[in-house]
C-alpha positions in Angstrom: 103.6 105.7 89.5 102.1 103.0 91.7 104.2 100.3 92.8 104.0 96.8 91.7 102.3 95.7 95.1 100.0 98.9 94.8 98.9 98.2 91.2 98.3 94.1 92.0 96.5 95.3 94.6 94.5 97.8 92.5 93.8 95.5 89.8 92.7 92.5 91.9 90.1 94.9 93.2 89.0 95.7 89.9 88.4 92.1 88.6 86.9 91.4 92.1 89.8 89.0 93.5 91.1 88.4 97.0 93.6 90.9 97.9 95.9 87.9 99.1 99.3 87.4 97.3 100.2 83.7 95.7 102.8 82.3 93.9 100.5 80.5 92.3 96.1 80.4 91.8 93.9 77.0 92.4 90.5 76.5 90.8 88.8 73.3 92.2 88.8 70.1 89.4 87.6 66.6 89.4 88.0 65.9 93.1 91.6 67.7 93.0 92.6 71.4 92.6 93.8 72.5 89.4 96.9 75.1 89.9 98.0 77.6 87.3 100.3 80.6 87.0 102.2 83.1 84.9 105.6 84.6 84.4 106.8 86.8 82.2 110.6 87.5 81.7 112.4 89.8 79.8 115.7 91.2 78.3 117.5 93.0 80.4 115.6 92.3 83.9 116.0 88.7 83.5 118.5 87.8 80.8 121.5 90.2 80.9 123.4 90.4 78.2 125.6 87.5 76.4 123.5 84.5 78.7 123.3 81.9 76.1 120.3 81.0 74.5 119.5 77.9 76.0 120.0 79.4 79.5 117.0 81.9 78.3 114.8 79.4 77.9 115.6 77.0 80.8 114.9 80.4 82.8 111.7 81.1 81.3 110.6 77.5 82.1 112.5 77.7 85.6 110.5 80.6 86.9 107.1 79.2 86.2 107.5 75.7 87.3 108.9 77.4 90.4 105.3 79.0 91.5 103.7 75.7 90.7 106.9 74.2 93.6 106.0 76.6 95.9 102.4 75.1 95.5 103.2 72.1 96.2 102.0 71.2 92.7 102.9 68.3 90.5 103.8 70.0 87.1 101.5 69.5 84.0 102.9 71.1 81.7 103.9 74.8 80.5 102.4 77.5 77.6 104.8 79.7 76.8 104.6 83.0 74.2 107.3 84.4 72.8 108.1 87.5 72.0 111.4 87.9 69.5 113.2 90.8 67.6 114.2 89.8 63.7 117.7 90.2 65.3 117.5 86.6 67.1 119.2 84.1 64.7 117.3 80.8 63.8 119.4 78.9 66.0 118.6 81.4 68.4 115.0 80.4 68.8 116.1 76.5 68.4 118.6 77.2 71.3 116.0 79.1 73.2 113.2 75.5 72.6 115.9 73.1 73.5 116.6 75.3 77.3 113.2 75.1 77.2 112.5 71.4 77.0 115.4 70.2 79.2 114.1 72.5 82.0 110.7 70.7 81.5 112.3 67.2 81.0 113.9 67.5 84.4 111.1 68.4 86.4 109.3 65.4 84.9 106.9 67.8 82.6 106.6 69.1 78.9 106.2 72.8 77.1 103.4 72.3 75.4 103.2 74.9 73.1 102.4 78.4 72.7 102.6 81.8 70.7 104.9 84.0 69.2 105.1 87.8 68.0 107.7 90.0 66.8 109.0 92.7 69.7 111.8 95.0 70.1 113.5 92.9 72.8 113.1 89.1 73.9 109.9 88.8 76.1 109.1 85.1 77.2 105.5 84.7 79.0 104.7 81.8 80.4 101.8 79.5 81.9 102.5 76.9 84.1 100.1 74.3 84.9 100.2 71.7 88.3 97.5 69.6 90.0 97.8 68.9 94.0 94.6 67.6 96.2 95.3 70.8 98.8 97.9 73.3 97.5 99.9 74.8 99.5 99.8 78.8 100.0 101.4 81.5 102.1 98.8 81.3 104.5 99.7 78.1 106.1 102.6 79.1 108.6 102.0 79.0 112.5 103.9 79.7 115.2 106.6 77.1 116.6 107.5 76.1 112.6 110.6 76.0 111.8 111.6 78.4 108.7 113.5 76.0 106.0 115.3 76.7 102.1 115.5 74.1 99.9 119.5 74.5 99.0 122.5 77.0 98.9 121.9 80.9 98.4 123.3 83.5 96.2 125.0 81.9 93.3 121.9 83.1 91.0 122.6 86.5 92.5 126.4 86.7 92.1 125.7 85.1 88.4 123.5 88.0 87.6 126.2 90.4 88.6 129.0 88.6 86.8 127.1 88.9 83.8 126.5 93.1 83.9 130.2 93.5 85.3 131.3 92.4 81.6 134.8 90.5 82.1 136.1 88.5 80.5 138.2 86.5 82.9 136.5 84.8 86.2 138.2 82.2 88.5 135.9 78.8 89.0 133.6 79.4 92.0 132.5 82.8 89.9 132.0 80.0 86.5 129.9 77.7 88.6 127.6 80.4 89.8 127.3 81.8 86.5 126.2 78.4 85.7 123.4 77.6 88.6 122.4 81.4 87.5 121.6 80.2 84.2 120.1 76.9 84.8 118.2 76.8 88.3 116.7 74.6 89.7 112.8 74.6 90.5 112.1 71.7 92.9 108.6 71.3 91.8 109.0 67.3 92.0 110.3 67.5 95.6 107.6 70.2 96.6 104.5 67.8 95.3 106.6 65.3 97.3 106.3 67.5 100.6 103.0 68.5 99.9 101.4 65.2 99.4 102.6 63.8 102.3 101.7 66.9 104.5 105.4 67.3 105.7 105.3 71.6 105.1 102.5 74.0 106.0 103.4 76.9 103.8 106.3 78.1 101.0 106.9 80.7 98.5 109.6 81.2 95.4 112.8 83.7 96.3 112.6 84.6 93.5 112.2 88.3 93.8 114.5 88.2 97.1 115.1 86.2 100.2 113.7 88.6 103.0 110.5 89.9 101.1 109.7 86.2 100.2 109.8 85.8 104.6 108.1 88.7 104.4 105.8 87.0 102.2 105.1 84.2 104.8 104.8 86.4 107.2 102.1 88.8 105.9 99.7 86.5 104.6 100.3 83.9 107.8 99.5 87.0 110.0 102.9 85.7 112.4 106.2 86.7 112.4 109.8 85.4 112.3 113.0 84.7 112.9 116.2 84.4 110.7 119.1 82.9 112.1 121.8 84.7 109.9 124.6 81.9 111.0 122.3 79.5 109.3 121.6 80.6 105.7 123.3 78.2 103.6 125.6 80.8 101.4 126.7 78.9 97.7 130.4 78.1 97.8 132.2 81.3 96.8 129.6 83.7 97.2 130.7 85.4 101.0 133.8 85.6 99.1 132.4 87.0 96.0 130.9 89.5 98.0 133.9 90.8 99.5 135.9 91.3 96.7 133.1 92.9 95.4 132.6 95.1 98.7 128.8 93.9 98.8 126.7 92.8 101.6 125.6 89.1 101.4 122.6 89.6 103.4 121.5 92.8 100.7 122.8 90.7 98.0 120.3 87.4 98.7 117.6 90.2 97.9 119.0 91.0 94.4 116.4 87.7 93.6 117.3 85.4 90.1 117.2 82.1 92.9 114.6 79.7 92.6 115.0 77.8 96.1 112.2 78.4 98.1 111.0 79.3 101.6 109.1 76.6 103.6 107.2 76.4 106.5 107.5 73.1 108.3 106.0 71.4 111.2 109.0 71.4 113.5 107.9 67.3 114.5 108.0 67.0 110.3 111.1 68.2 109.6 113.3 65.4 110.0 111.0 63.4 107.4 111.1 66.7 105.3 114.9 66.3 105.2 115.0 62.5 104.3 112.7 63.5 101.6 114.6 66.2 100.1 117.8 63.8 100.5 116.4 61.3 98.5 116.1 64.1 95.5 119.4 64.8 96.3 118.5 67.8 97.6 119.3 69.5 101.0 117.0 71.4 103.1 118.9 73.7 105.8 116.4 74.9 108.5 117.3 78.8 108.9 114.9 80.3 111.8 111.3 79.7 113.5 108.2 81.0 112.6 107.5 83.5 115.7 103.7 85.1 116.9 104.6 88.6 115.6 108.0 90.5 114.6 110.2 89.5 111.4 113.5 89.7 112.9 117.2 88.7 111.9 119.7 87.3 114.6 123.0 88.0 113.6 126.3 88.3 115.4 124.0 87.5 118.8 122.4 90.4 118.3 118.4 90.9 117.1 116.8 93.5 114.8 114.1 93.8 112.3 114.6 92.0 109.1 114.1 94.8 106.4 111.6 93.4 103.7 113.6 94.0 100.4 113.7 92.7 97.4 113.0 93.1 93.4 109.8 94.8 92.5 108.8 96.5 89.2 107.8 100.2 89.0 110.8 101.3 92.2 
């Protein structure tokens, strides 16, 4: 079978659409551009099993309002249709609405309603909705930027793993990342915030992995890039997560579940961009510099490609 970028690719030809890749799509409204996207999550993929309810619907609220970030969109509000198996209990689905609604609540929006059906497995599909005068894109990046996250890496990663490994028993540092992987955040508020006052260029969502989403910047910006390893802010615990779990940090960060997002920022804007992101109590680590061509990683003082991996459907 096709892979996921070969089918997008495919079907965008079919329905007559650019062949560029966006977290999220813009159609011009009253003076402003209106910004929309979907997200579909599902069990297994996305919710591993024994995440609370709540946690499940803070996620499926998480991911979209995390396209409309990477935007630079100020949320409207999210759609969402759910799809549920006559196993979930009522105060499954009541758990499920009130992850749902505090997600919204603190990104300043509202779920607005939606559908439901009956499926084997719990499937939530969402539709996120933002407005923003001149969204952002992937396009935007140009040489001399410098390459920026908006907060630690890996908990939502290590979480993931924690869940599948099935223990019982997990020391602190492992709780808390179980925790930030069940309720990320999205930063749309502090992305509209960027955006508006024209502090970043370009950003995606990490969401399917931290070097494809450079890659990301990369390919649709036509440039090239590079990561200083000895900068990626790492969550606390996760290195040494990773060790006792014999993993690679670096291989881990593309595992995806993370929310943060990858910025492009004028380097003469990025001390503004930090006081901004401070004042959402938020901190914005600069990681590498947006190059002419090459993706590369500098690690240990030495340089070599940056292999794009990451999450994809269909591999």
């Amino acid at each position: 079978m096709a892979t996921e970028e070969e089918l997008t690719r495919l079907i965008k030809k079919e329905l007559g659409l650019e062949s560029s890749f966006e977290d999220a799509e813009s159609v011009p409204f009253s003076g402003k551009n209106l910004v929309i996207t979907t997200d579909m999550l599902t069990e297994g993929d996305d919710f591993p099993p024994g995440m609370p309810y709540d946690a499940i619907g803070w996620n499926a609220v998480a991911a979209n309002l995390s396209d409309i970030a990477a935007a630079g969109a100020k949320p409207l509000g999210v759609l969402m249709a759910w799809g549920l198996p006559r196993i979930v209990p009522e105060d499954g689905g009541r758990q499920i609405a009130k992850g749902m609604a505090a997600c919204a609540r603190e990104n300043k929006t509202k779920v607005l309603g939606g559908d439901m059906n009956e499926t084997e497995s719990v499937i939530l599909s969402g539709t996120a909705f933002g407005v923003a005068r001149y969204p952002l894109k992937r396009n935007g990046a140009k040489p001399g930027d410098l390459l920026a996250v908006t907060g630690k890496l890996g908990a939502s990663a290590a979480g993931y793993l924690i869940y599948w490994s099935k223990r019982e028993r997990k020391n602190e540092s492992e709780e808390k990342m179980l925790h930030r992987f069940n309720y990320p955040p999205a930063r749309a508020q502090l992305m509209a915030e960027l955006n508006s006052k024209g502090l970043v260029r370009a950003a995606t969502d990490i969401s399917d992995g931290f070097s494809s989403a450079v890659h990301n910047i990369c390919r649709e910006s036509e440039v090239g890039a590079l990561v200083e390893y000895i900068g990626l802010p790492m969550y606390d615990g996760f290195e040494e997560f990773c060790r006792k779990n014999s993993k690679n940090p670096l291989e881990l960060l593309n595992l995806g579940c993370d929310y943060e997002l990858v910025a492009a920022i004028p380097q003469e804007c990025f001390s503004a961009a930090k006081r901004v992101a401070k004042s959402r109590g938020v901190e914005l680590f600069e990681i590498g510099t947006v190059l002419k061509k090459d993706v590369l990683l500098e690690k240990d003082g030495k340089l070599a490609p940056l292999p794009k991996k990451g999450f994809a459907h269909f591999e």
